[in-house]
C-alpha positions as CSV (number, residue, x, y, z in Angstrom):
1,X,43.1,21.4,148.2
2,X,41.0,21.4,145.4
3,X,37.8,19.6,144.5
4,X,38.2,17.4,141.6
5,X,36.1,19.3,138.2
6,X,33.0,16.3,138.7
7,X,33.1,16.9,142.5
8,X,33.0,20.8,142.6
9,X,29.8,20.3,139.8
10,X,28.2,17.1,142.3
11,X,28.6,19.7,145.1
12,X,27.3,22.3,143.2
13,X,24.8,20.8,142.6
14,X,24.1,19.1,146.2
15,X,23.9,22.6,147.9
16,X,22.0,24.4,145.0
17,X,18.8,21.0,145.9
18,X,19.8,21.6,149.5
19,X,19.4,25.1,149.9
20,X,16.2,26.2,149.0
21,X,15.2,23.2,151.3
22,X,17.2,24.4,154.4
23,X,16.1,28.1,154.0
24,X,12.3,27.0,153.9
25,X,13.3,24.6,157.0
26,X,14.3,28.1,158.3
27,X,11.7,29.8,158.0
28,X,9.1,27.1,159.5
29,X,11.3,27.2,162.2
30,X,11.2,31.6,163.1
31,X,7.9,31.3,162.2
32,X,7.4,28.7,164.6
33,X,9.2,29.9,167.5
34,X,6.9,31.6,170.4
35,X,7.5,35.2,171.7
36,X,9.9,33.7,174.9
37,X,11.6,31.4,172.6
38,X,12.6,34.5,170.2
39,X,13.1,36.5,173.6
40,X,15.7,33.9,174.7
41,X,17.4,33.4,171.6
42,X,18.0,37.0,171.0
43,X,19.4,37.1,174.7
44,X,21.8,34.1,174.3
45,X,23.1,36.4,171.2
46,X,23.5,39.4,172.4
47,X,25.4,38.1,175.4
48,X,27.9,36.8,173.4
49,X,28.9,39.9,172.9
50,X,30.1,40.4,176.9
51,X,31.9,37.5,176.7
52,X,35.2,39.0,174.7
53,X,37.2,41.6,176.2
54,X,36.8,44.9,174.0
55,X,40.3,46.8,173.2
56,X,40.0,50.6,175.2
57,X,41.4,51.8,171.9
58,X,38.5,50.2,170.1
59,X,35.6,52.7,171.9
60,X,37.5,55.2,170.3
61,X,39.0,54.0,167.1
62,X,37.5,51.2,164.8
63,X,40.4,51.8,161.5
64,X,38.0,52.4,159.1
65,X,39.6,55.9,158.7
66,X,43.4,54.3,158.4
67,X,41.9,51.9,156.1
68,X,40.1,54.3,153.9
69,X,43.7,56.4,153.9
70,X,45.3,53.4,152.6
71,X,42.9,52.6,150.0
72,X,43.4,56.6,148.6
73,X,47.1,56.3,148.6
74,X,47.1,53.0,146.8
75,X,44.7,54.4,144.4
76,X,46.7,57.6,143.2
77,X,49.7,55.2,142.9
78,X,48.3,53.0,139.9
């Protein structure tokens, strides 16, 4: 559903105050975090990637190339 002309500007302009304050939150944050902390952060996301099974077909075939085939016939058509 969609917001309401005066809420889509009050949200606007809710996350345009709000972010520059959550991206320097941010960055006190890296800049805080000690060399095991990054260490064991960057380990809890990279294991995530175990966790999900991987396709076999995937090793060997992402679809960019079927994508990129489709994208070049739909061109030449319009």
């Amino acid at each position: 559903m969609a917001l309401a002309p005066a809420a889509a500007r009050r949200w606007l302009e809710q996350w345009t105050s709000a972010g520059p304050a959550l991206a320097e939150l941010r960055k006190r944050s890296l800049r805080g975090l000690t060399e095991s902390q990054a260490l064991a952060a960057s380990e809890a996301v990279l294991s995530l990637a175990t966790l999900s099974p991987v396709n076999p077909r995937r090793r060997t075939h992402s679809g960019l190339v079927t994508q990129q085939a489709l994208f070049h016939r739909h061109r030449f058509r319009t």
